[in-house]
C-alpha positions as CSV (number, residue, x, y, z in Angstrom):
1,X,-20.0,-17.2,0.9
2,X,-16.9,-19.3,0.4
3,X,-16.1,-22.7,1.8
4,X,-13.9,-22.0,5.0
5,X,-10.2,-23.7,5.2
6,X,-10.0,-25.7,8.0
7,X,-7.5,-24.3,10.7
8,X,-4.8,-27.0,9.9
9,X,-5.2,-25.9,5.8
10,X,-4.8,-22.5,6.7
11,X,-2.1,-22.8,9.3
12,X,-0.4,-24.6,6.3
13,X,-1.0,-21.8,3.8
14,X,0.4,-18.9,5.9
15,X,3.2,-20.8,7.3
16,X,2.3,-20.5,10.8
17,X,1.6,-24.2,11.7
18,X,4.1,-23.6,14.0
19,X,2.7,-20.8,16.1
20,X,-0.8,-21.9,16.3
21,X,-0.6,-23.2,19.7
22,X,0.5,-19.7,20.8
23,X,-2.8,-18.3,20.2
24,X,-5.1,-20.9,22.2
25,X,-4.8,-19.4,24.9
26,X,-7.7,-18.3,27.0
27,X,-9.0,-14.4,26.8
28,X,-11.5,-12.2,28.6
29,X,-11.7,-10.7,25.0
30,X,-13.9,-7.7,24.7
31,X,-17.5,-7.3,25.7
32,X,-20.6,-8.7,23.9
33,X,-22.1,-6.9,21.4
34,X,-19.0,-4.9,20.7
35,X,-18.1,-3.3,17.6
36,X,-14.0,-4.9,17.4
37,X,-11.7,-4.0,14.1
38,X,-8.1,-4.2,13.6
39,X,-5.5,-1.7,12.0
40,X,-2.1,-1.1,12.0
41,X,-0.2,2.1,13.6
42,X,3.0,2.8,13.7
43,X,3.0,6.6,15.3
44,X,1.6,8.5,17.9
45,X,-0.1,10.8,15.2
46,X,-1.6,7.7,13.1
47,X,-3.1,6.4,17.1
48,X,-4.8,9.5,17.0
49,X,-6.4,9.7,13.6
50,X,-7.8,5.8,15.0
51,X,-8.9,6.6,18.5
52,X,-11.1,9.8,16.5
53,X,-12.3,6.9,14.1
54,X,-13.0,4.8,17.1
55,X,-15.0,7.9,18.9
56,X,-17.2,8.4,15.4
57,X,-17.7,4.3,15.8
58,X,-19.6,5.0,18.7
59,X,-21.6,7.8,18.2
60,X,-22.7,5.9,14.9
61,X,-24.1,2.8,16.3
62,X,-24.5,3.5,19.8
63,X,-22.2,0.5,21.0
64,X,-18.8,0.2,22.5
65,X,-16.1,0.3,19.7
66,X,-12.5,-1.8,20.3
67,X,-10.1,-1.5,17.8
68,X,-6.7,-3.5,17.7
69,X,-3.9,-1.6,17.0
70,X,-0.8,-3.2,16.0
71,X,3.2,-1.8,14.4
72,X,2.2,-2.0,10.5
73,X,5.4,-4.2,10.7
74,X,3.8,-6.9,13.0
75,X,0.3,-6.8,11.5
76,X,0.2,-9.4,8.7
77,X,1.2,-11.4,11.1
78,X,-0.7,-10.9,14.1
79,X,-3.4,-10.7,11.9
80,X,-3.3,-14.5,10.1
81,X,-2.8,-15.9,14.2
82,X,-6.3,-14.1,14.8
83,X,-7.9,-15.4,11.7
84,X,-6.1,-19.1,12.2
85,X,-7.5,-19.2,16.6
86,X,-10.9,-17.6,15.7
87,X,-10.3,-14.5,17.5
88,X,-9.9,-12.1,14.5
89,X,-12.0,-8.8,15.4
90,X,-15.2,-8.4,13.1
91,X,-13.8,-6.2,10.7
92,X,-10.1,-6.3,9.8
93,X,-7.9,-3.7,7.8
94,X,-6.5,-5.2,4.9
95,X,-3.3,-3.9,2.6
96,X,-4.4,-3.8,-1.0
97,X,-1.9,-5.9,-1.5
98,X,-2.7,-9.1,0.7
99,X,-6.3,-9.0,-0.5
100,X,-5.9,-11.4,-3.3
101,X,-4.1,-13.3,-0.4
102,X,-6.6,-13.5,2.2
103,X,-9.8,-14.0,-0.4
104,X,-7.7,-17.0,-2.3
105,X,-7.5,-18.9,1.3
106,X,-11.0,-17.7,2.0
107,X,-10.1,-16.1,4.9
108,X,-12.2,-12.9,4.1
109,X,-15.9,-13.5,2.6
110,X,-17.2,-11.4,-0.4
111,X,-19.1,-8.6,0.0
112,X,-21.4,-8.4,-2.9
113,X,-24.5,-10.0,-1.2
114,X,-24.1,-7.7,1.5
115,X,-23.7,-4.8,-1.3
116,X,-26.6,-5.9,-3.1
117,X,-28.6,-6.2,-0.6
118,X,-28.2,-2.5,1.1
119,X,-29.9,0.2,-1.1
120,X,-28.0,2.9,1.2
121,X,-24.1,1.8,-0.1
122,X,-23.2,3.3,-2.9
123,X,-20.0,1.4,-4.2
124,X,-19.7,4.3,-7.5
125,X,-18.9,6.6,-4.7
126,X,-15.3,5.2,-4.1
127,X,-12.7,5.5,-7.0
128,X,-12.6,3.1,-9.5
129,X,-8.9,2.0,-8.7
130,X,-10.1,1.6,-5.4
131,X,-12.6,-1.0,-6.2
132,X,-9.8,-3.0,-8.7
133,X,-8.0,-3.2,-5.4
134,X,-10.3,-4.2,-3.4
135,X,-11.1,-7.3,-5.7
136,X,-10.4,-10.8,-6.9
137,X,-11.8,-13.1,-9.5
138,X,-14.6,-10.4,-10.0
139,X,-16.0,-10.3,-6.7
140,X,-16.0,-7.3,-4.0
141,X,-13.6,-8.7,-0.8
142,X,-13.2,-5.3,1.1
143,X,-14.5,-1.6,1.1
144,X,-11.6,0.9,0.5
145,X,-10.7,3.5,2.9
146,X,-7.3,5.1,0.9
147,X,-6.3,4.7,-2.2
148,X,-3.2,7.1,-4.0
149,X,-0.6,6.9,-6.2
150,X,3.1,7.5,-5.4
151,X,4.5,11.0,-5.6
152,X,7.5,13.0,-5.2
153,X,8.1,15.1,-2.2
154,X,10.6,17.6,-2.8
155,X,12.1,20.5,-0.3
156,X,11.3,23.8,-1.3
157,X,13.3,25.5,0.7
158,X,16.8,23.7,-0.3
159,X,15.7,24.2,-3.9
160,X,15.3,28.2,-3.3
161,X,18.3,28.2,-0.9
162,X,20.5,26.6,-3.9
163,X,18.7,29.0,-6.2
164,X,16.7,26.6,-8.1
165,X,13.3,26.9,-9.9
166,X,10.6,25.3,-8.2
167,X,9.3,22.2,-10.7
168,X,5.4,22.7,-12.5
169,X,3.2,21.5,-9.9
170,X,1.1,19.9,-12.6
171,X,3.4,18.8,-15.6
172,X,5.5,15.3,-14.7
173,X,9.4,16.3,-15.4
174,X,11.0,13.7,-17.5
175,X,13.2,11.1,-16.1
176,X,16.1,13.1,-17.6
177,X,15.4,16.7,-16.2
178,X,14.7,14.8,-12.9
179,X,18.4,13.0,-13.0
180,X,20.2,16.2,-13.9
181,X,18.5,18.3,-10.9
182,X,18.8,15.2,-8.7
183,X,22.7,15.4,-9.4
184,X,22.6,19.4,-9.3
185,X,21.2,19.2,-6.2
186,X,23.8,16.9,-4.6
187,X,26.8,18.2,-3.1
188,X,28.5,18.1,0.8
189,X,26.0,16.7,3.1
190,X,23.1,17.4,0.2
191,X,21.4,14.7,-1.7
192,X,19.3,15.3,-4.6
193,X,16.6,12.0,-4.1
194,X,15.7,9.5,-1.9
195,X,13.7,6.5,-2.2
196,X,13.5,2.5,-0.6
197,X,15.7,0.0,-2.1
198,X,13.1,-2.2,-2.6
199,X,10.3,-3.4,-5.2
200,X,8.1,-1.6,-3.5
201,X,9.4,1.7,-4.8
202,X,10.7,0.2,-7.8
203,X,8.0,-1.0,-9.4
204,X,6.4,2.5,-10.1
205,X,9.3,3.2,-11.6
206,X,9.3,0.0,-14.1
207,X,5.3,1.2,-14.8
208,X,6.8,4.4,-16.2
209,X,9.1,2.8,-18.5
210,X,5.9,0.8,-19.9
211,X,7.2,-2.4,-18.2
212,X,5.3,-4.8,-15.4
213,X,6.5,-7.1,-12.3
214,X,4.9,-9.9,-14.5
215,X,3.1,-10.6,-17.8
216,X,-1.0,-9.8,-18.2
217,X,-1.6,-13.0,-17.4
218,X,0.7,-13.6,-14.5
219,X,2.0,-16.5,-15.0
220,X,5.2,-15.4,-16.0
221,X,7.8,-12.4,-15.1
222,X,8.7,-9.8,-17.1
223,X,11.1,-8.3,-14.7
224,X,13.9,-9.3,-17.7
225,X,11.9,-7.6,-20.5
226,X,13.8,-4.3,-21.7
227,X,11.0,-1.7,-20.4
228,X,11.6,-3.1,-16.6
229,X,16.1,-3.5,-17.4
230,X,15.7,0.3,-18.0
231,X,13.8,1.1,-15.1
232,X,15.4,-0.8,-12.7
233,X,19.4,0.4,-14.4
234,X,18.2,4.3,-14.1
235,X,17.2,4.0,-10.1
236,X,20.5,2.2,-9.3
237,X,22.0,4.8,-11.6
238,X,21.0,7.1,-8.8
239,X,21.9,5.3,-6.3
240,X,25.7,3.6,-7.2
241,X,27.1,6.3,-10.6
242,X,25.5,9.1,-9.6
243,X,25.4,8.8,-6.0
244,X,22.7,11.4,-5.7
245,X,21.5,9.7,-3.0
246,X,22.2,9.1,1.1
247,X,24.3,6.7,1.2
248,X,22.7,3.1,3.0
249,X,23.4,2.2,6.1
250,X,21.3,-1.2,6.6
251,X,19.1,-2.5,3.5
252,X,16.7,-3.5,5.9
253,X,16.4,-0.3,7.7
254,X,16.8,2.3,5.4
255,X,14.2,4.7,5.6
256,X,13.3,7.5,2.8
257,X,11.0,9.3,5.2
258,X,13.9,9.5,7.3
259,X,16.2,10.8,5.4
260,X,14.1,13.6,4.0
261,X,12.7,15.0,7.2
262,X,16.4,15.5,7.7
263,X,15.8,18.2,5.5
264,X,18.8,17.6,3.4
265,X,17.2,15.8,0.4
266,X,15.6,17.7,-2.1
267,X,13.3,14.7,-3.5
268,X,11.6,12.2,-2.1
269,X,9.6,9.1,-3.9
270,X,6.1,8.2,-1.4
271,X,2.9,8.4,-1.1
272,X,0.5,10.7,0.7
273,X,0.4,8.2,3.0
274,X,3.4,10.0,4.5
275,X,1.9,13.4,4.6
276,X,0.6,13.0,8.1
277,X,4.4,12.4,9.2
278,X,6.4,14.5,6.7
279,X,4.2,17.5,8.5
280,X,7.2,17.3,11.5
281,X,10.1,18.7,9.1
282,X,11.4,21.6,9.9
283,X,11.2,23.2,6.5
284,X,8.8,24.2,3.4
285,X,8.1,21.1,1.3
286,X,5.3,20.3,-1.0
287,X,4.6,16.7,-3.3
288,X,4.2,16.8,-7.9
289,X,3.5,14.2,-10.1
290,X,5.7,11.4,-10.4
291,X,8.5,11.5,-13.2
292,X,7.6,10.5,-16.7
293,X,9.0,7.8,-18.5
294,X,8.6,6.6,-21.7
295,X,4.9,5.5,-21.1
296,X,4.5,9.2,-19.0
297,X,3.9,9.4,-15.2
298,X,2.2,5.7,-14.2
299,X,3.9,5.0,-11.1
300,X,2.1,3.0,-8.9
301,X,-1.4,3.3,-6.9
302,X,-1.9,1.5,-3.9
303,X,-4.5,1.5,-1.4
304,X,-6.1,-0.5,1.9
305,X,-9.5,-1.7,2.7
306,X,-11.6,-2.9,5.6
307,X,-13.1,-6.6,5.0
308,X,-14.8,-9.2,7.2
309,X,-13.9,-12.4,8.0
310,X,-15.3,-16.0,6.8
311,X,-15.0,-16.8,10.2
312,X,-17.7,-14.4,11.0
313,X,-21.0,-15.9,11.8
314,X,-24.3,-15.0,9.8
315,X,-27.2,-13.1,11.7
316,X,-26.5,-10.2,14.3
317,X,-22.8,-10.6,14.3
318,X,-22.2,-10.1,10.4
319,X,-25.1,-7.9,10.4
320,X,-22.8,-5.5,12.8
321,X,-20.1,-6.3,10.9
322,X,-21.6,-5.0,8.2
323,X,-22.7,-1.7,9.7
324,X,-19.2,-1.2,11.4
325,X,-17.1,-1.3,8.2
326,X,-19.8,0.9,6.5
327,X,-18.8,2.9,9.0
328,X,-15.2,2.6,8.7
329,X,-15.2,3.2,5.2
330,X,-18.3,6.6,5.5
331,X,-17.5,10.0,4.5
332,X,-17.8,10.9,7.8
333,X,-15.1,8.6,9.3
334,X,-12.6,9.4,5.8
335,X,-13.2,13.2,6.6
336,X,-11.3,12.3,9.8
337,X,-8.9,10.5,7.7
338,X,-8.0,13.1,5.5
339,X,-8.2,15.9,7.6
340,X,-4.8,14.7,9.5
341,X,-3.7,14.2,6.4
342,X,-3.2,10.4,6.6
343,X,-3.8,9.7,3.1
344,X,-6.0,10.2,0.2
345,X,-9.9,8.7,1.5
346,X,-10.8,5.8,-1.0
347,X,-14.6,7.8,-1.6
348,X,-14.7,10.4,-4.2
349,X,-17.4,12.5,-1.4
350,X,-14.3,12.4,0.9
351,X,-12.0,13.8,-1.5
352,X,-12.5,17.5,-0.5
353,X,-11.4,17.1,3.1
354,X,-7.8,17.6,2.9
355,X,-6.3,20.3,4.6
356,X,-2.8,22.2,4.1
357,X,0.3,21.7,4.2
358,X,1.6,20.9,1.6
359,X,-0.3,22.8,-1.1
360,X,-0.4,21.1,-3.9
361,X,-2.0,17.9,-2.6
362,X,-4.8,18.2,-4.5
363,X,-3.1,16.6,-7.6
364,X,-3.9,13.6,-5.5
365,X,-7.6,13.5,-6.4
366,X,-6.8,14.8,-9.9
367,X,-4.3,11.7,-10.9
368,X,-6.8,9.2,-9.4
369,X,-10.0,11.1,-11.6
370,X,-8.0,10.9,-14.4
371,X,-7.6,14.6,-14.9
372,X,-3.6,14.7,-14.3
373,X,-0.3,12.4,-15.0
374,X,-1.9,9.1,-14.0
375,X,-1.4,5.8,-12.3
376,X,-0.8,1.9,-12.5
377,X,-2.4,-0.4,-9.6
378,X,-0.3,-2.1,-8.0
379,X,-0.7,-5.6,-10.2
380,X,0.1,-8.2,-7.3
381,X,-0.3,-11.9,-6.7
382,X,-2.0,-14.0,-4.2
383,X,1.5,-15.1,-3.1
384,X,3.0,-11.4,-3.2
385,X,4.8,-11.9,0.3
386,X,6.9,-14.8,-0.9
387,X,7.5,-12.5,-4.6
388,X,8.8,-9.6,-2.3
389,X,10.9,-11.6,0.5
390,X,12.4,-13.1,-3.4
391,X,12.8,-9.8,-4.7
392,X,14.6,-8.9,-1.4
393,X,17.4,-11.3,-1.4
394,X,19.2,-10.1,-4.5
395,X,17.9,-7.2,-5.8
396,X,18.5,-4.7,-2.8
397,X,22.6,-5.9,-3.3
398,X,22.2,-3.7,-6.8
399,X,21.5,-0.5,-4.8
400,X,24.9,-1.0,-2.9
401,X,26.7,-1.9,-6.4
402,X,27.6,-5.5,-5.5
403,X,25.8,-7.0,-8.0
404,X,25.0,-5.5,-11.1
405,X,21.2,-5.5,-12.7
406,X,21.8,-8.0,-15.6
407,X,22.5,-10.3,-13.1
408,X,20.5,-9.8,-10.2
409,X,17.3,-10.2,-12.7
410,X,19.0,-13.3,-14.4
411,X,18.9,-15.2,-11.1
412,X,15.5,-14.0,-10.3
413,X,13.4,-14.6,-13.4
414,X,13.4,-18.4,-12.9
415,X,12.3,-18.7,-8.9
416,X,10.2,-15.9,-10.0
417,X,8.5,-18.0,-12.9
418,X,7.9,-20.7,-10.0
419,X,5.9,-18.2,-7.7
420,X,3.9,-17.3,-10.7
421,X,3.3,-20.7,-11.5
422,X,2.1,-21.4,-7.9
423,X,0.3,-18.3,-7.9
424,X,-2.2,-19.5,-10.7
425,X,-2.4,-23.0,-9.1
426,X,-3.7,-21.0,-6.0
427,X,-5.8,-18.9,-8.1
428,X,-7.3,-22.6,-10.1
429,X,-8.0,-24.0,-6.4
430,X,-9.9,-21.1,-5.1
431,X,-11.9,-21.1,-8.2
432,X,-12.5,-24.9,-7.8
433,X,-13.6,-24.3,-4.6
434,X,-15.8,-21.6,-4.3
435,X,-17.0,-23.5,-7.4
């Protein structure tokens, strides 16, 4: 188990030293013995998809199950005040992309003892990406419950309204066909795509063209190397020459999901994540591979995970810990998961759930199994916050035309350089201290 930072150290880590007295409070908290996780929700139809998971909870292990749900906006940070005061819940959800976060501070505690020593988890039975993204420095730090890759949504019913062939539902169109029907597709009050002007969305985008967010060993960007220059010029393309797109409002607000449930936007870059949402529009719709670049369709796969908390103490408490985010992350619970369609589940014995619309969402499984297109995890660092909120200062301006690419990435790449090198410094001082 790793060495536990002391509150101060932590406060100082996550940059809430100034918030920690707004925590100490006193709480009635929830009763003994119960089985307490936390997740983010953001709709009434993600609440429901939790309060059935919170139902199985029960019937599972015969105790009373409290979950903690929070905006996926506010989480992060509700969640490091729990984990600073103590009162983090027993098992946490965790984005795939904080994990390396959390298990560098030794916020969460590995799993692999607790792995080892249960002959009825089988860890082959969730995908391999899945278990890349759960992970740091080799060791297990959460248990998977989604895992995808991006896709494209598109709008079947504009395309046959404008006459339009539907696209292969297997076969990734390249980055040229896409452009020209993006731009054939635009017209008064139509757009032909719609994505987030932000790395985020980018970056699958840059793992098409053969490029990376950083070098393999991470300690430097490569957001200036020619495969990334080409990714990033041909989404802004989009956005500012061809103005195939809606045109944005607020950088901080824009919304994809909104803008194609409008139902005037024939293409849409997410992730099945959105599926259980996208199933309000008002029209026929249905997801494909992601478009191929030079090194084919690799956009991005990301994925979340339950862990438990260092702060959790050994004996009856982690040994319910345990047994909760087995439940969490069982075929049972993930049937529940996929079944609203929420997302792909992270167990391969899950995988068959999945219920229409749309259709063809069963590329899902085939991309992650390696049997269609394919997929890049998401390759993140244990300071990935403070890379995006960089990322989001300038970079956003090139979707609006302000500032062109050359430059945005020029003033990047050194700050950017710095995070990496802090990055592996916090990497070195885990090591040293687990060590």
């Amino acid at each position: 188990m790793p060495a536990k930072l002391s509150r101060r150290s932590f406060l100082e880590l996550t940059g809430l030293a100034g918030l920690g007295a707004a925590v100490t409070g006193c709480s009635t908290g929830p009763p003994s013995g119960a089985a307490t996780w936390a997740m983010w929700s953001s709709s009434a139809a993600e609440k429901k998809v939790w309060e059935d998971f919170s139902q199985y909870v029960e019937q599972q292990l015969g105790v009373k199950s409290v979950p903690t749900l929070t905006p996926s906006s506010g989480y992060p940070t509700k969640l490091d005040l729990q984990l600073v005061s103590g009162t983090a819940s027993l098992v946490t959800a965790i984005n795939g992309t904080l994990i390396p976060t959390y298990a560098a501070r030794g916020a969460h505690r590995p799993l692999d003892d607790l792995i080892k020593a249960d002959p009825d988890f089988d860890l082959d039975d969730f995908y391999p990406t899945s278990q890349r993204i759960s992970s740091f420095n080799g060791k297990t730090y959460a248990i998977g419950f989604d895992v995808a890759p991006t896709v494209l949504y598109y709008n079947k019913t504009l395309l046959q309204k404008q006459g339009i062939a539907l696209p292969s539902r297997t076969e990734p169109m390249p980055w040229a066909t896409f452009r020209d029907l993006a731009k054939e597709l635009t017209g008064k009050d139509q757009y032909g795509f719609t994505c987030a002007p932000a790395i985020d969305d980018l970056v699958s985008w840059i793992y098409c063209a053969g490029g990376n967010v950083m070098n393999d060993a991470a300690d430097r960007s490569t957001l200036n190397a020619p495969e990334a220059m080409q990714a990033i010029q041909f989404v802004i393309d989009l956005f500012v020459k061809d103005k195939v797109t809606p045109p944005i409002k607020n950088l901080v607000t824009e919304s994809s999901l909104s803008n194609f449930i409008q139902g005037n936007v024939a293409f849409m870059q997410n992730g099945p994540w959105q599926v259980v949402n996208v199933r309000k529009a008002k029209f026929d719709w249905d997801v494909i591979p992601f478009p191929a670049g030079a090194a084919g369709s690799t956009p991005r796969v990301s994925g979340s995970s339950f862990g438990i908390p260092s702060g959790v103490r050994e004996g009856a408490e982690l040994d319910l810990a345990w047994k909760l985010l087995k439940t969490l992350t069982s075929t049972g619970a993930l049937d529940i998961y996929a079944k609203a369609g929420r997302n792909n589940p992270a167990r391969l014995s899950a995988g068959s759930a999945f219920q229409k619309p749309p259709d063809n969402l069963g590329i899902v499984q085939d991309i992650l199994a390696g049997k269609l297109a394919g997929g890049h995890s998401f390759d993140v660092t244990t300071n990935w916050n403070q890379v995006k909120q960089l990322l989001g200062q300038d970079l956003p301006r090139t979707f609006l035309g302000q500032v062109s690419v050359t430059d945005a990435i020029a003033g990047l790449t050194p700050r950017l350089d710095i995070l990496m090198r802090q990055h592996q410094d916090t990497v070195r001082q885990s090591a040293a201290r687990k060590g």
